[in-house]
N, C-alpha and C positions, 0 to 999 in steps of 0.2 A: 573657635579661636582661629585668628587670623595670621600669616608670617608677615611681615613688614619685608614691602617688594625685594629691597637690598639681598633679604635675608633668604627668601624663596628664592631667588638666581643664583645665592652662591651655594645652596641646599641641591635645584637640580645640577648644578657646574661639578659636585662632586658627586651623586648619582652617575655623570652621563662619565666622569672617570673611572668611575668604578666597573660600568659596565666595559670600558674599553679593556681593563684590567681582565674580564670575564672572557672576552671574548677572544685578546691577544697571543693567548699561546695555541689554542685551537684554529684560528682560522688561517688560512694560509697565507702568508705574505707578498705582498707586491715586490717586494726587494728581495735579494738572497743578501747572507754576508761572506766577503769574500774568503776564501780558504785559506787558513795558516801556510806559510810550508813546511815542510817538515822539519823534525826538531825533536829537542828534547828538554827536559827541565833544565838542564844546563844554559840553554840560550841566553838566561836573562841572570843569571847568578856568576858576577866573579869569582865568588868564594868557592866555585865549583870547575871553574876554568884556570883558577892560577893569575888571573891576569888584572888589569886594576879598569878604572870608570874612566872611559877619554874624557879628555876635556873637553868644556861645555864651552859653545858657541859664545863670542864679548857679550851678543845682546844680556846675557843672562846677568851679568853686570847692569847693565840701565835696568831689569827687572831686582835687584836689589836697593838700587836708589829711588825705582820705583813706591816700593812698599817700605822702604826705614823709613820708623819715626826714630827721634831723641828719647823719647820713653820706653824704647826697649831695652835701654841700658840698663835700667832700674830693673826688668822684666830677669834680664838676664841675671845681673846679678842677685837677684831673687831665689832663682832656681838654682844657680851653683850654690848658694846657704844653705840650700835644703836636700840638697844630693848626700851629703858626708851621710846622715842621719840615717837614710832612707837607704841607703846601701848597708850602714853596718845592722840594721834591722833584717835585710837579707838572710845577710851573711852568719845572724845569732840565728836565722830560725830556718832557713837551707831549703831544701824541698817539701818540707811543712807549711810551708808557708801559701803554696797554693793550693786553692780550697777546695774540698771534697763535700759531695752534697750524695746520698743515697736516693737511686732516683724515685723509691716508695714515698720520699718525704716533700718531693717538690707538689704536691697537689696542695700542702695545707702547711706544712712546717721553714717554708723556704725563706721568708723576712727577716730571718734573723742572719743568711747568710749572704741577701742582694747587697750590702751596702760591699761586703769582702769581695765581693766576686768584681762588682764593680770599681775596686780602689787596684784589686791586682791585672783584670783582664784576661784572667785565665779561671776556668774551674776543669774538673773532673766528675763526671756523675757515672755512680757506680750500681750495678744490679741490672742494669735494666735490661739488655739483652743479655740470653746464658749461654753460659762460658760455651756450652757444644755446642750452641745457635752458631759463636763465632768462630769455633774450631773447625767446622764444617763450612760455612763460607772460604775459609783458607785454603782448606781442601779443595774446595771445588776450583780454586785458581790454579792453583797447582796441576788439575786435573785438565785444566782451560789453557793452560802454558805447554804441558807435554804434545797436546792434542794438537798445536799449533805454533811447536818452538820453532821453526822454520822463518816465522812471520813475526814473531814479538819483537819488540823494540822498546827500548830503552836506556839509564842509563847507570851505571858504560856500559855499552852497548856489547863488551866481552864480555861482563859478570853483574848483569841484569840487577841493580836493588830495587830502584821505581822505576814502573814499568809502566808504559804508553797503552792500558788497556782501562780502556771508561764504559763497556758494552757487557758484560758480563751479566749471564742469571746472577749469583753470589752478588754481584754489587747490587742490581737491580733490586733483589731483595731486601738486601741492608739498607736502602737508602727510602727505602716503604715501610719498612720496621715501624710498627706502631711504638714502641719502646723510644724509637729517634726519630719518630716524627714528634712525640709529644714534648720531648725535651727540647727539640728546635722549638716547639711553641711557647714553652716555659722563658727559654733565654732571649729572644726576641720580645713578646708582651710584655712577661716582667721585669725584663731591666730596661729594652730601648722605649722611647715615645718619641712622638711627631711636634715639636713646636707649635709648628704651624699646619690648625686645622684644617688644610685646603691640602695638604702634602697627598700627592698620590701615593698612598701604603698603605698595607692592612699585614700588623704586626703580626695577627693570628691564623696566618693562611701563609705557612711554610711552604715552600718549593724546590724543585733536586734542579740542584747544580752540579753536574756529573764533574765530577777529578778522577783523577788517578790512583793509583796505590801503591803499597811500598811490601817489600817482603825481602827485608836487609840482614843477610848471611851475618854470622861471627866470623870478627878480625877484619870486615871491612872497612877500608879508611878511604873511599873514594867519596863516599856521597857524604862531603863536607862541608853540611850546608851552613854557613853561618851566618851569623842575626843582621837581623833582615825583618822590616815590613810590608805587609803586602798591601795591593791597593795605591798603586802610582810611588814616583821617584818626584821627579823634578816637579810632576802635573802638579803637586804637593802647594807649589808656588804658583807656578804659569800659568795654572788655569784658573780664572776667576769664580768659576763655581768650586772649585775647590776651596779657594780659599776662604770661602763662607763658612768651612768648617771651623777651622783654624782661626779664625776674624779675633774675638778674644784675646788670644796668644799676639798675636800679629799688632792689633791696640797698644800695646805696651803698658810698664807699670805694672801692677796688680790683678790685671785685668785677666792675667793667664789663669786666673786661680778661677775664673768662671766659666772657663773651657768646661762645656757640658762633651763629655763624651761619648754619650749616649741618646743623644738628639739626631734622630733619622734623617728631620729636614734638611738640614744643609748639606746632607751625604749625596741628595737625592740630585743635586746640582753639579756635582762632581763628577768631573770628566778624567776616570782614569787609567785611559789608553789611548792619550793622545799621538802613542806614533803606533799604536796597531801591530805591537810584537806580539808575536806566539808566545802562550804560557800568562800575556799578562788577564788581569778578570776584569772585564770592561761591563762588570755587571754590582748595583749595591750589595754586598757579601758583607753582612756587619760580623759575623763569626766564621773562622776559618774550623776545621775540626777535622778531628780524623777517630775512628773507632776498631779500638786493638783487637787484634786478632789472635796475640800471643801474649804469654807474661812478659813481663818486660820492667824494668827499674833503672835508674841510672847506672853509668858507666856500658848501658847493654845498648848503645847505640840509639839512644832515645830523643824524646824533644825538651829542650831548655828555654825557659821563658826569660823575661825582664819584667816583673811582678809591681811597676810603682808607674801603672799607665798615665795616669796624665803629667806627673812628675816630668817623665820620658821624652811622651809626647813634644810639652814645653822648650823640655832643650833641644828635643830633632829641629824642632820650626825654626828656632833663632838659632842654630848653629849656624848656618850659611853668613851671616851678618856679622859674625866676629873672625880674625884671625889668632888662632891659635899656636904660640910657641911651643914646636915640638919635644923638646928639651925639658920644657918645664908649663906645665897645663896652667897654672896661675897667672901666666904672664899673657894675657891678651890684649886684643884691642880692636876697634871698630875698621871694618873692611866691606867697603861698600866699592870698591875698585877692582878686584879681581870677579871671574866669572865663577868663582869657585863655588860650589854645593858638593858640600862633603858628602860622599857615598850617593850621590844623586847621579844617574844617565838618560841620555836617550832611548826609551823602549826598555828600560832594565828594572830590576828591581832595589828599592831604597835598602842598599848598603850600608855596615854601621860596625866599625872595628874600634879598637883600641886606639888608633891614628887618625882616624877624622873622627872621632866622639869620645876624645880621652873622657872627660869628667864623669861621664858614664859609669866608666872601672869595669867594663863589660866582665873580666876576667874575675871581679868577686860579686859583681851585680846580677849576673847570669845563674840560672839553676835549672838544675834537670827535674824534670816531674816528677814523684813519688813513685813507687811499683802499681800497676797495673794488669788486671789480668785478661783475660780474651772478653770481651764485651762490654766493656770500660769505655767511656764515649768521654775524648778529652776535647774541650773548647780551649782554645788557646789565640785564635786567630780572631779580637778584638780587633777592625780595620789598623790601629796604630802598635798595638802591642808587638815588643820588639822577642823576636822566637829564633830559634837557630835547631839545629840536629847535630849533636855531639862527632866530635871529629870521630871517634873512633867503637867500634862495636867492641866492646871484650867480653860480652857476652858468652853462655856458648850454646844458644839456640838464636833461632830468628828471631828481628823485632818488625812485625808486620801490622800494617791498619791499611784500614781503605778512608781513604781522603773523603769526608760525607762535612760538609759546612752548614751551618742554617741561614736561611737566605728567604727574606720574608718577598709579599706581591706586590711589587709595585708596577707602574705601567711598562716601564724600561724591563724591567726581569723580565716579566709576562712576554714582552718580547724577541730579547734573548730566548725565553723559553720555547716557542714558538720554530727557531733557526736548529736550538737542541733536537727539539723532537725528530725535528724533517734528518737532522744528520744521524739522529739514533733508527730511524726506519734504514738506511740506508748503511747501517756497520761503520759512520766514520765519528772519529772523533770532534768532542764537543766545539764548537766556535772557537772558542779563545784558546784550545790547546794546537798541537802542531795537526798538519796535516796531512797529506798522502792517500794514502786505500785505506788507513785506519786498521779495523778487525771486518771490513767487507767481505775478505774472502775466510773469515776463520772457523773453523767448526765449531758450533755449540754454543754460539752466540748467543744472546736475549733478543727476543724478536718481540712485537706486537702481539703475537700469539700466545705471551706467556698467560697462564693463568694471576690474575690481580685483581687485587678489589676496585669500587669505585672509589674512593680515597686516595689508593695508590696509584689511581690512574689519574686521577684532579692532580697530585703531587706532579707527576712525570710530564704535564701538561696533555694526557692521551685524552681527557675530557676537560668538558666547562670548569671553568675555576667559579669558585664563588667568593664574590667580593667581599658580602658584606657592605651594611648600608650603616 
């Protein structure tokens, strides 16, 4: 049997990707990326500085008239019809509502809960690393912090919650965890797919994308991070591969209702870090995630979602196009004359209050996650899904996790990955976080010399990735 020529060129075209895919985080780059400066998670969060989003440049006005059709009128008010609904279903079912999966069950039992997981944009999978596995990695930071208080940084930078350390044995291990690698493999294959069969990705070939982590005292009320998406601000609009996500939505009319949210391909053309802040992820990250270290439940300084993703979504994208009476949310009307993009900046992160997203109701749409215990691996960071961190810990132990995201191969990561590893030989932090000396001079670092497997070492990019044909 024969391929028909057409079909053999675009057969090897994705072959000769996939090898680039195999080859791109192991071999060494012609370019370097340039170094953050120094910094802290603060950089890019108002809700963490006290201060509000400057204003955007006029052009950002002709980029509204650019993209308004008259059919988003219908779009919009679509979505406000369907907000009352979607919010008091919230509000009857609270922190139940986002879904729990046990992770013995994802191998053969889990169809019954992609369609939930998919409609809220959050899950929680429970079991799979144990509780000592995670009480001892905390330990060991703890132990990595004393060894090197001198030198840590974070913030605030008086009374340390998230702290500027991505090089750690304890992380290095969590983020190899057979338990959380299979689970990144789980919620990648089985919820996201590729459109378009040309797309450079391979759903099933997870890779570490080093963050930070959090080890947040009781009674803290400094690291007040509120809701908030990650994955670009404005680039949302301006950038034309971006907006291939969002195309749908942007169509007007009815058409938002066909917003696939879980379509890789158009993510894959998204540029979002067009002004190159520290902190932001200028790599495809379709789930954000972080895996507990401690108990922890609402009210103990935990993380809060907004559980009705595409709904959400919908009204982020066409906020910008309407103005909003402050006074009274009902009272709008089309604005294609100011530069305004609500909660949108240069280099920051897509902000989202009460006052530029009333209809939202953040204040009764928003909910904290259920209890979890140390080894608890919560996905929360769906690229659009809107998340925040409770103003206030009343806890009265820490609420601590290590920032671990799933983050499948595509040719761009592979890349990215490639810049990680050279910075992880070398003790500084990842590309996209701040920069400096990092943990270069810290005792008791992870080095290349740890003991890992091959797997863990294909993960960290320290060998050949395998594509996959």
């Amino acid at each position: 049997m024969s391929f028909p020529m057409k079909a053999l060129h675009k057969h090897r075209c994705l072959l000769l990707n996939r090898r680039k895919m195999m080859s791109a985080a192991t071999t060494p780059s012609l370019t370097t990326r340039a170094a953050k400066k120094e910094g802290s998670i603060a950089d890019i969060f108002t809700s963490l500085t006290g201060g509000e989003q400057a204003a955007l440049p006029p052009r950002f006005a002709d980029l509204k008239k650019m993209l308004w059709r008259d059919e988003m009128v219908d779009s919009w008010k679509d979505v406000l019809e369907k907000l009352p609904k979607a919010i008091e279903e919230i509000e009857a079912k609270g922190s139940e509502i986002v879904p729990r999966v046990q992770y013995e069950d994802l191998g053969s039992n889990y169809s019954r809960i992609i369609q939930e997981i998919k409609t809220r944009g959050a899950v929680i999978v429970q079991g799979g690393v144990p509780i000592q596995k995670a009480l001892a990695w905390k330990q060991s930071i703890l132990d990595y912090v004393a060894l090197n208080k001198n030198r840590v940084k974070g913030f605030p930078q008086d009374n340390i919650q998230v702290f500027e350390i991505y090089n750690s044995k304890a992380q290095i291990e969590a983020r190899t965890h057979p338990a959380i690698v299979n689970t990144q493999n789980f919620l990648l294959s089985k919820l996201w797919h590729a459109s378009d069969p040309t797309s450079e990705i391979n759903l099933s070939n997870p890779i570490s994308y080093f963050d930070r982590l959090r080890i947040r005292q009781p009674g803290d009320a400094k690291f007040t991070l509120g809701p908030h998406v990650d994955c670009g601000s404005v680039e949302r609009w301006e950038d034309p591969g971006f907006r291939q996500v969002v195309k749908k939505i942007l169509e007007g009319g009815s058409n938002w209702r066909e917003h696939d949210s879980f379509d890789a391909s158009p993510w894959l053309l998204a540029k979002q870090d067009m002004y190159n802040k520290s902190n932001a992820c200028s790599i495809f990250r379709p789930w954000q995630g972080w895996t507990s270290l401690s108990y922890c439940g609402p009210n103990q300084g935990t993380l809060r979602v907004l559980p009705i993703l595409k709904l959400a979504t919908a009204y982020m994208t066409l906020r910008p196009f309407f103005y909003v009476n402050p006074t009274n949310m009902n009272d709008w009307s089309v604005d294609l004359e100011s530069s305004c993009f609500p909660g949108s900046g240069l280099g920051t992160t897509q902000e989202l209050n009460e006052k530029t997203h009333p209809h939202l109701q953040l204040g009764r749409s928003m909910v904290s996650i259920p209890n979890v215990v140390p080894g608890d691996q919560v996905f929360v960071g769906h690229c659009d899904l809107v998340h925040a961190v409770e103003g206030q810990h009343r806890g009265k132990s820490d609420s601590s996790v290590f920032y671990i995201p799933a983050v499948p191969l595509t040719l761009g990561n592979a890349s990215y990955l490639s810049h990680q590893k050279a910075n992880f030989f070398k003790g500084l932090s990842p590309p996209d976080f701040p920069g400096g000396e990092g943990e270069s001079q810290f005792v008791g670092r992870a080095t290349v010399n740890e003991t890992l497997s091959n797997e863990a070492k294909r993960i960290l990019g320290l060998e050949a990735l395998s594509a996959g044909v």
